[in-house]
C-alpha positions as CSV (number, residue, x, y, z in Angstrom):
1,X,21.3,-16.7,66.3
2,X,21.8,-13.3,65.9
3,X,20.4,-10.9,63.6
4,X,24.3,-10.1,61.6
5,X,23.1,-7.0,59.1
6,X,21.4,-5.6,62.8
7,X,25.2,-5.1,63.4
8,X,25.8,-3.6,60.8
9,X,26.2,0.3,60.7
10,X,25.3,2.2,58.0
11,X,26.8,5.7,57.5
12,X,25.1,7.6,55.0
13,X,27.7,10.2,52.5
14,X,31.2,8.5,53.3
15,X,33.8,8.1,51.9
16,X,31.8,10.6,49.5
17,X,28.8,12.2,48.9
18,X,25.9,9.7,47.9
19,X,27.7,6.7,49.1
20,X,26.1,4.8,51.9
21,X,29.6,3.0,53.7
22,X,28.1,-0.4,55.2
23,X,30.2,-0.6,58.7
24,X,31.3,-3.8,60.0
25,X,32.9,-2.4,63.3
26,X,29.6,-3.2,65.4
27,X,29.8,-6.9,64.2
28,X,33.6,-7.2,65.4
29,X,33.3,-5.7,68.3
30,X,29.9,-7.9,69.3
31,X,31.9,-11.2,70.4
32,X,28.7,-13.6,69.6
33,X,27.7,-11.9,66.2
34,X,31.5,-12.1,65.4
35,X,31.8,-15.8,66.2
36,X,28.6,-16.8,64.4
37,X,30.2,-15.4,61.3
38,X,32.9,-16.9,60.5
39,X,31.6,-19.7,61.9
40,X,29.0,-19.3,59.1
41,X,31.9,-19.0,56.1
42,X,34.1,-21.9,57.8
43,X,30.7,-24.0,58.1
44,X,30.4,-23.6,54.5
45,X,33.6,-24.3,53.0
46,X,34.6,-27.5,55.4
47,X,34.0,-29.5,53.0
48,X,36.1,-28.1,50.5
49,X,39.3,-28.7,52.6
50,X,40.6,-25.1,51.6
51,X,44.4,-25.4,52.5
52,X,44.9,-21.5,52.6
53,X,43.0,-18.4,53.3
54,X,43.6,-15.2,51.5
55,X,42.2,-11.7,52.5
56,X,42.3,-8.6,50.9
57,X,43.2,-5.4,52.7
58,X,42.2,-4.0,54.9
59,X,38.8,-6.0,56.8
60,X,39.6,-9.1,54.4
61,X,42.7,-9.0,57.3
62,X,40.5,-8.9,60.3
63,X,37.7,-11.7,59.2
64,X,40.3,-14.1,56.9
65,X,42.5,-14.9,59.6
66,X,39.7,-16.5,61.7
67,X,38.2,-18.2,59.2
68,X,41.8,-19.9,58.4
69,X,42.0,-20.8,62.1
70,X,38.6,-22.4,61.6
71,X,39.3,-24.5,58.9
72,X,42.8,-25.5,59.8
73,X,44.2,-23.4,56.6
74,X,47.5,-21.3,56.3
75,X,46.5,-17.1,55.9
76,X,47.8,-15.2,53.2
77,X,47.5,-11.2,52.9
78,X,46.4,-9.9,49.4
79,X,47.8,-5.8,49.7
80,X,47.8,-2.7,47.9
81,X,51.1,-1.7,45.9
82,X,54.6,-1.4,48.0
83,X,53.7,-2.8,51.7
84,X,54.9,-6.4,51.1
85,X,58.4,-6.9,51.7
86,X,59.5,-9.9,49.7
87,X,58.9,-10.2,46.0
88,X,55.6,-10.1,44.4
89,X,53.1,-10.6,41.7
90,X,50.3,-8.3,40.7
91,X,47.3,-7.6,39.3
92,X,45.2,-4.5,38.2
93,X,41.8,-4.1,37.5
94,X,39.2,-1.6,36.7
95,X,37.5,1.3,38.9
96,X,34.2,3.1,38.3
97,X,36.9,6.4,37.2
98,X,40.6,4.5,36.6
99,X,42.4,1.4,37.7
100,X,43.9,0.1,40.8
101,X,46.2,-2.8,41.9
102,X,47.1,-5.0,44.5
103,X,49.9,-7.3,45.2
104,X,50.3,-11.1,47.0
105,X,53.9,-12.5,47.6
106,X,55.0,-14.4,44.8
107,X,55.7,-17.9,47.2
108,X,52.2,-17.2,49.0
109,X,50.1,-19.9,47.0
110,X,51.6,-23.1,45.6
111,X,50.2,-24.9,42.6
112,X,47.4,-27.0,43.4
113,X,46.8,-25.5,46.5
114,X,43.1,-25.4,47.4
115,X,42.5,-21.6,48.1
116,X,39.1,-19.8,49.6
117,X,39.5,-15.9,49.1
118,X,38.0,-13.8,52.2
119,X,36.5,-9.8,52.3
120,X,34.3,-7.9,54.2
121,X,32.3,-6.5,51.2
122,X,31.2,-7.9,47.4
123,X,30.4,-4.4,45.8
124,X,31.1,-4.5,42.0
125,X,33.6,-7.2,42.2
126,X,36.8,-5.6,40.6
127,X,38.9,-6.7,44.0
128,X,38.0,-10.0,44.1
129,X,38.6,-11.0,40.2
130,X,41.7,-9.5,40.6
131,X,42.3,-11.7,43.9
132,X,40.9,-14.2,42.3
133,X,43.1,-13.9,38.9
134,X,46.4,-13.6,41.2
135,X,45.9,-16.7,43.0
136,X,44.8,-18.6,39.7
137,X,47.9,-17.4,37.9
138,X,49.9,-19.0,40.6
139,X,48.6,-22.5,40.2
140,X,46.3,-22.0,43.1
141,X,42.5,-23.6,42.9
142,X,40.0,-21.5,44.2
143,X,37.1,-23.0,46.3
144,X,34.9,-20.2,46.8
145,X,35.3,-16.9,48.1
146,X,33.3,-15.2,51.1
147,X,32.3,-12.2,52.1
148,X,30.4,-11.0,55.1
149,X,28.3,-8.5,53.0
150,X,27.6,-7.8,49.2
151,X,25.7,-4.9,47.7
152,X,23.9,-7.5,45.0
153,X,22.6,-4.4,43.0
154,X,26.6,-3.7,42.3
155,X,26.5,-6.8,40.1
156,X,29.9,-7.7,41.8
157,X,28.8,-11.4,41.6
158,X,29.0,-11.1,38.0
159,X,32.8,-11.0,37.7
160,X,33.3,-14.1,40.1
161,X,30.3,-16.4,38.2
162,X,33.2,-19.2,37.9
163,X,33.7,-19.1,41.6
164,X,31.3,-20.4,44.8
165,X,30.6,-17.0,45.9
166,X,28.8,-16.9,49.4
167,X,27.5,-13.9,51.6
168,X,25.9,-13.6,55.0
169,X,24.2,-10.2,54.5
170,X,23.0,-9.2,51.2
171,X,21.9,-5.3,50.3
172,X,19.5,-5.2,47.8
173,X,19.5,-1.6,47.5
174,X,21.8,1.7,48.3
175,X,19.0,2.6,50.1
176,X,18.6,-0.6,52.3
């Protein structure tokens, strides 16, 4: 087994001052520690039977596809506004300064579809409620959602308490 959050880089003052970016490039590109990951998440929710896989742009696109291969579930993108072509629903949701939105095609999830949502990163949650929210509003029944890492003193958690949330690397602190 390998140590996962040893791949992990950490890049102190990006995107802006004071923010510590947790990089998951080193994981990808290491073929075991990659494997053993969504390995990890597909381990955990076999025995929910999820039907469908949603990421959220942009890693949520790199890590949810494997996972759906996996678990022998379909792969839906979850993208910001205008870069889906066919129709769409949406949903907005609050920023630390503002809101922002993202979109799923409005035929992606069926009702009574079983649905696990994928990202790279649980920070304060807003993305994944929203993800969440979308898939819900189109009949879709959520079986957990997964993420590779979450920044537990965000609180993201908080917002998804009605979901099976599982992470394989947790931050404690910003300085971590």
């Amino acid at each position: 087994m390998k140590d996962l959050k040893g791949l992990i880089r950490s890049i102190p003052d990006f995107p802006k001052k004071g923010i510590v970016f947790r990089d998951i490039t080193p994981l990808l590109a290491d073929a075991d520690g990659f494997k053993q990951a969504v390995e990890a998440i597909a381990k955990r929710f076999k025995a929910a039977k999820p039907e469908m896989v949603v990421g959220v742009e942009a890693r949520g696109f790199i890590i949810g596809p494997a996972v759906a291969l996996k678990l022998g579930a379909g792969f839906v993108p979850v993208r910001k506004p205008g870069k889906l072509p066919y129709k769409t629903k949406s949903a907005s949701y609050q920023l630390e300064y503002g809101t922002d939105k993202i979109e799923i095609h409005a035929d992606a999830v069926q009702p009574g579809q079983k649905v696990l949502i994928v990202d790279d990163l649980l920070a304060t949650g807003g993305t994944a409620a929203a993800t969440c929210d979308l898939v819900e509003t189109m009949g879709g029944r959520i079986v957990g959602c997964a993420f590779l890492i979450e920044l537990s003193f965000l609180n993201g958690r908080e917002k998804l308490k009605k979901h099976d949330v599982f992470t394989l690397i947790d931050y404690k602190s910003e300085a971590e």
